[in-house]
C-alpha positions in Angstrom: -5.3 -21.6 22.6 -3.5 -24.0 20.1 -0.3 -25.2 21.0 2.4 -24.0 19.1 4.4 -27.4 19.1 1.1 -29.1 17.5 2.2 -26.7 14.7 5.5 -28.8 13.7 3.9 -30.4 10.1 7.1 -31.6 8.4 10.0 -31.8 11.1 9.4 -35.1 12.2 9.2 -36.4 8.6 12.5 -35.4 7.4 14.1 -38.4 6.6 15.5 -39.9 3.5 13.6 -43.1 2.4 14.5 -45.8 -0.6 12.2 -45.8 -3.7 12.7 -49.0 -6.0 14.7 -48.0 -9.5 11.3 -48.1 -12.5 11.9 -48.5 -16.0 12.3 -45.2 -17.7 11.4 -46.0 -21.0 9.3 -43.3 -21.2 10.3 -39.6 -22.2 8.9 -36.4 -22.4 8.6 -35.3 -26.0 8.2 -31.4 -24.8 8.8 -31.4 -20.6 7.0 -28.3 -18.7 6.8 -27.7 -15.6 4.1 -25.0 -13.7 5.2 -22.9 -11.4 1.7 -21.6 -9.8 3.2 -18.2 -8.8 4.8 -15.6 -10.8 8.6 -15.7 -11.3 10.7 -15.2 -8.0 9.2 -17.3 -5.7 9.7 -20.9 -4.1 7.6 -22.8 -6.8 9.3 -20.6 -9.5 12.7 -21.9 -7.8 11.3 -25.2 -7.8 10.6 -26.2 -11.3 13.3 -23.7 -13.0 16.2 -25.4 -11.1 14.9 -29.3 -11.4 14.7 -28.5 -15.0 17.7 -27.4 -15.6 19.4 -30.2 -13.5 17.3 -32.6 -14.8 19.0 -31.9 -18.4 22.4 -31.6 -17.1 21.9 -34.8 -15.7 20.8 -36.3 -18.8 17.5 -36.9 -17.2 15.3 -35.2 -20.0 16.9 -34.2 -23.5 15.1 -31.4 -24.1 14.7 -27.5 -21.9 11.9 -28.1 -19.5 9.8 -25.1 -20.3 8.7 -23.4 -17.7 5.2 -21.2 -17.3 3.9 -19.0 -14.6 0.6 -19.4 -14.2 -0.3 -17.3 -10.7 -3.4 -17.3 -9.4 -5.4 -18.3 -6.0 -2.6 -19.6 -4.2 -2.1 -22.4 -6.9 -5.8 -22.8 -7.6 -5.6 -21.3 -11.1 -2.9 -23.8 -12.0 -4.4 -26.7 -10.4 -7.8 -26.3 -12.4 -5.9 -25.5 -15.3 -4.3 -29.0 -14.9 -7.6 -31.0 -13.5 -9.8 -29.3 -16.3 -7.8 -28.6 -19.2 -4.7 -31.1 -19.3 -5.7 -33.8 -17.0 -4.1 -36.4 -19.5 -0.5 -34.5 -20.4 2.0 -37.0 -19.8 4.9 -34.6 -20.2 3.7 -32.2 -17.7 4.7 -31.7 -13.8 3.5 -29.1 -11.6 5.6 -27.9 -8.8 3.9 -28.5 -4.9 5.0 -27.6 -1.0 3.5 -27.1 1.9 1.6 -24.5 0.6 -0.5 -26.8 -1.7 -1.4 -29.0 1.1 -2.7 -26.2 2.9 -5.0 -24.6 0.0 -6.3 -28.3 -0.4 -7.5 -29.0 3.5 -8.6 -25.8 3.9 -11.1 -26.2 0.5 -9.3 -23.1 -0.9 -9.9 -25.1 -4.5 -13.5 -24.7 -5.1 -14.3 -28.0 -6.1 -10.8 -29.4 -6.6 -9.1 -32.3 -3.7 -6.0 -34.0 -3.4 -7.2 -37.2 -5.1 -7.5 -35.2 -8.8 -3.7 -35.1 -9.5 -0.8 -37.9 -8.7 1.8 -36.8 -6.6 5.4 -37.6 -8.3 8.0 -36.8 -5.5 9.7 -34.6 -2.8 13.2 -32.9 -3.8 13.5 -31.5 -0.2 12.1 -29.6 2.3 12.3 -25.6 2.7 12.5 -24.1 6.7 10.6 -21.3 6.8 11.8 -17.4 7.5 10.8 -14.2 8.9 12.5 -11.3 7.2 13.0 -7.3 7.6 14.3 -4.7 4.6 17.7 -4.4 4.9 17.6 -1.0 6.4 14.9 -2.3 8.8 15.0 -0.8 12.4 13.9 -4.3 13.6 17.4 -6.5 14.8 15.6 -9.7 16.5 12.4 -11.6 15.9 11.1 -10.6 20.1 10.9 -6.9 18.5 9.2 -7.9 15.8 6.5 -10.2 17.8 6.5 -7.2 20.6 5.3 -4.9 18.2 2.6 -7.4 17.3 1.5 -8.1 20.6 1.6 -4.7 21.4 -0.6 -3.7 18.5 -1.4 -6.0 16.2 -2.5 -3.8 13.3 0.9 -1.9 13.7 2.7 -4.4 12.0 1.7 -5.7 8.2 3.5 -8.9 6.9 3.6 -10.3 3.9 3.6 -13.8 2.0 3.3 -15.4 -1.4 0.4 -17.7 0.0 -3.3 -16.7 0.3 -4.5 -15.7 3.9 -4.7 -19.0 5.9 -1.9 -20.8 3.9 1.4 -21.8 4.6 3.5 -18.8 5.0 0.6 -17.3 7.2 0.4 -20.4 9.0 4.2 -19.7 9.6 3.6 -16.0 11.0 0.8 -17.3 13.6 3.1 -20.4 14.2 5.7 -18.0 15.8 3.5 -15.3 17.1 1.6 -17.7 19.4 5.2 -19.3 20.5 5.8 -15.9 21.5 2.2 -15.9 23.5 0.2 -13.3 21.3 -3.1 -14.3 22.3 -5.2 -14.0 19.5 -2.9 -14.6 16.7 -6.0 -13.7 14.5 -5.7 -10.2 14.8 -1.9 -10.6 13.5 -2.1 -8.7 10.2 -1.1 -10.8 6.8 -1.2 -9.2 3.4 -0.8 -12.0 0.6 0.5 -11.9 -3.0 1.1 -14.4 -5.6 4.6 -15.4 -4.6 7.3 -14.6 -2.6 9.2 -12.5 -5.0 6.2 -10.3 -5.2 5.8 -9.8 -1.7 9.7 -8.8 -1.0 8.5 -5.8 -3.5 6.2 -4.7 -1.6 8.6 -5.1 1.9 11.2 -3.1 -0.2 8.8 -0.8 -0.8 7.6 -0.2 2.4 4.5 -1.0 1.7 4.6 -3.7 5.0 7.0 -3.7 7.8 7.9 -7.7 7.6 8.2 -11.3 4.9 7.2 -14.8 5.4 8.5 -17.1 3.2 10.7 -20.0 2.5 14.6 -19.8 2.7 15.1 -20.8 -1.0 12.5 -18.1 -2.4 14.4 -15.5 0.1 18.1 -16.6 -0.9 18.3 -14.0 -4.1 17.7 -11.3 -1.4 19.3 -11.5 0.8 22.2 -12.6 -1.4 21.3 -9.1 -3.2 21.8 -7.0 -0.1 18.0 -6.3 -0.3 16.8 -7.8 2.9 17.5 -9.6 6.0 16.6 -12.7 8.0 16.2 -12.0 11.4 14.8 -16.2 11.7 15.0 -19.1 10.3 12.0 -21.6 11.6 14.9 -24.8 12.2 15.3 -26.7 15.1 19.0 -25.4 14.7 21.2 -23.5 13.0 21.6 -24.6 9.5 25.4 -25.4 8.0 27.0 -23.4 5.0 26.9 -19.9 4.4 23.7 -19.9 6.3 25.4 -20.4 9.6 24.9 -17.3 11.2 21.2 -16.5 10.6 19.4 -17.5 14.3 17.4 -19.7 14.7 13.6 -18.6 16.3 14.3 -21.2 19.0 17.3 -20.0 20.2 15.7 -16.1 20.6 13.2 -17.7 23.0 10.6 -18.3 20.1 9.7 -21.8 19.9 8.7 -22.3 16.3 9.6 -24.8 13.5 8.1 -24.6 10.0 9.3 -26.8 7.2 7.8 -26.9 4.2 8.3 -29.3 1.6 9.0 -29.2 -2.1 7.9 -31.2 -4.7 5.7 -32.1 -7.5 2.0 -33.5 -8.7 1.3 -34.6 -12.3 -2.4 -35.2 -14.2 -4.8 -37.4 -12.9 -4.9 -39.1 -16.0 -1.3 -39.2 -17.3 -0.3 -43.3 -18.1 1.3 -45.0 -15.7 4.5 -45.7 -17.5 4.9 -41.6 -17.5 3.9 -41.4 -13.7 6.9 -44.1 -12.7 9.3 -42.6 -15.4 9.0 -39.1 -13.7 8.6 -40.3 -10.3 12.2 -42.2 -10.8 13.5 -39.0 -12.8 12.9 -36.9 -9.4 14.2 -40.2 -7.3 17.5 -40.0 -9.6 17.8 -36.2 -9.6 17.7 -36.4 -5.6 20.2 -39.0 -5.3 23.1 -37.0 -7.5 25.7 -34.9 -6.0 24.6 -32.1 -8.1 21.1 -32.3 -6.6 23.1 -32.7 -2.8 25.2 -29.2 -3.6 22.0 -27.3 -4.7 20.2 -28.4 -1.4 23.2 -27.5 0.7 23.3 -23.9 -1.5 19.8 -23.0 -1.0 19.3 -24.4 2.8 17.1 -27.7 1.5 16.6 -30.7 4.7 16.4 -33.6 3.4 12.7 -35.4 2.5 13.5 -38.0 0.0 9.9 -39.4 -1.3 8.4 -40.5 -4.0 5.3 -42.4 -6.0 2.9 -43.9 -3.2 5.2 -43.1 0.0 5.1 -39.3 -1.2 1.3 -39.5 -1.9 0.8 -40.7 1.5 2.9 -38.4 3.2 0.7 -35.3 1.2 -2.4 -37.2 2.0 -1.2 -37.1 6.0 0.5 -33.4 5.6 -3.5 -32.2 4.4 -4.9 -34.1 7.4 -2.5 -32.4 9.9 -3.7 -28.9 8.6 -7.2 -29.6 8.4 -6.7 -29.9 12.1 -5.0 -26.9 12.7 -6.8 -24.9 10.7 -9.8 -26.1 12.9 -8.2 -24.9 15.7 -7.3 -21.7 15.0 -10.8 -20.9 13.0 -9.9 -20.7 9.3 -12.3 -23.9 8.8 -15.1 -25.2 10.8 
């Protein structure tokens, strides 16, 4: 059995860190940004809201388009971006936790970490377990009880593939909680997290994994409810009095951070102009109130310190994955 506390990937990391000021000379003539999931999710969040600050800020002078491009838990959009535009300077590609996962698990046929650059973190997202509204479930013991219970009785979904991040997050609490083969818990996966709070609201599964941004609209809308956030404590805000899984007995943390890749191929002077455009868009107060609005931690990374914290993040699930059998 894998230890649950072997499962904290990001906590320990979440600290701001100084990146030297580059030259911006460089601007994007037409700035897009991927979202690999269809609109409602965490990447979808991602790259709409850093555009839109981003041009407030006077970072870019033009709308950053966005385009959903859903597909294989980010695979579609990360071949579309090795194979197809692996020398667009103006584009960016939002990345989390989730990415890392799909990469060290080989869920990319053919595609590693080493094919794109990695830009910068804006943040880090705890994760959530959540109910429908109207939900008979109160606490997140009932929940796991049900699971251990009978395992099958209970479907939850996520907008990761099976064995990604927001399944990770499910097994991450349910062995906490001392299921004992947190293999037979039952995760149904769709491409994002706005399509997979349909499908709770529809009663189509009993429970959602995701990230607090991607659940935010939600439960802002009265739709559903979060009976966990995966923090070492309670977070501040209008957030304050959703529980933490720690203090209901269930030991679990799962952060996952939020940020971007580029091209392989795009020219340096593009890679250090963006990279410094994410660094600047971090440091602003405007940046600082969306964080505090959507429950972001601070992770404050970019150019060569983010790629090495990615490149560390893919090792640490290759060797949890191991462990609980999705790889060899």
């Amino acid at each position: 059995m894998f230890k649950a506390k072997s499962l904290t990937l990001v906590a320990a990391l979440l600290g701001a860190t100084a990146f030297p000021a580059m030259a911006q000379e460089f601007t994007p003539e037409n700035p897009e940004c991927i979202a690999p999931a269809n609109p409602g999710g965490g990447w979808d969040f991602t790259c709409r809201q850093v555009g839109k600050s981003m041009q407030d800020l006077d970072l870019i002078d033009k709308t950053m388009q966005v385009v959903n491009l859903a597909g294989g838990g980010g695979g579609v959009a990360f071949a579309e971006v090795v194979n197809k535009r692996s020398d667009d300077n103006d584009l960016i590609v939002a990345a989390s936790s989730a990415t890392a996962t799909r990469l060290a698990q080989g869920a990319y046929p053919g595609n590693t970490m080493d094919q794109v650059r990695w830009l910068a973190s804006i943040g880090a997202d705890y994760g959530v377990i959540a109910v429908a509204a109207d939900s008979d479930v109160e606490t997140l013991p009932q929940l796991l009880d049900m699971i251990k219970n009978d395992p099958t009785a209970v479907s939850v979904a996520g907008g990761s593939a099976v064995g990604g991040w927001d399944h990770l997050k499910v097994l991450i609490a349910a062995n906490a909680y001392g299921v004992e083969d947190v293999r037979r818990v039952k995760y149904i996966a769709f491409d994002g997290g706005g399509e997979a709070v349909t499908q709770l609201l529809a009663g189509s599964v009993q429970a959602f994994t995701g990230d607090l941004s991607e659940a935010k609209g939600f439960v802002d809308s009265g739709d559903i409810r979060v009976i966990a956030v995966l923090s070492p404590e309670r977070l501040e805000g209008e957030f304050a009095n959703i529980p933490t899984a720690k203090e209901q007995g269930v030991d679990a943390i799962g952060a996952n951070w939020r940020g971007f890749y580029g091209p392989e191929n795009m020219s340096d002077e593009a890679y250090n102009a963006w990279a410094s455009k994410i660094g600047d868009l971090y440091a602003s107060d405007e940046w600082k109130e969306i964080m505090a609005a959507n429950g972001l931690a601070p992770l404050d990374l970019q150019g060569a310190e983010f790629e090495t914290f990615v490149s560390d993040s893919v090792e640490q699930i290759q060797s949890i994955s191991r462990e609980i059998g999705i790889i060899k």
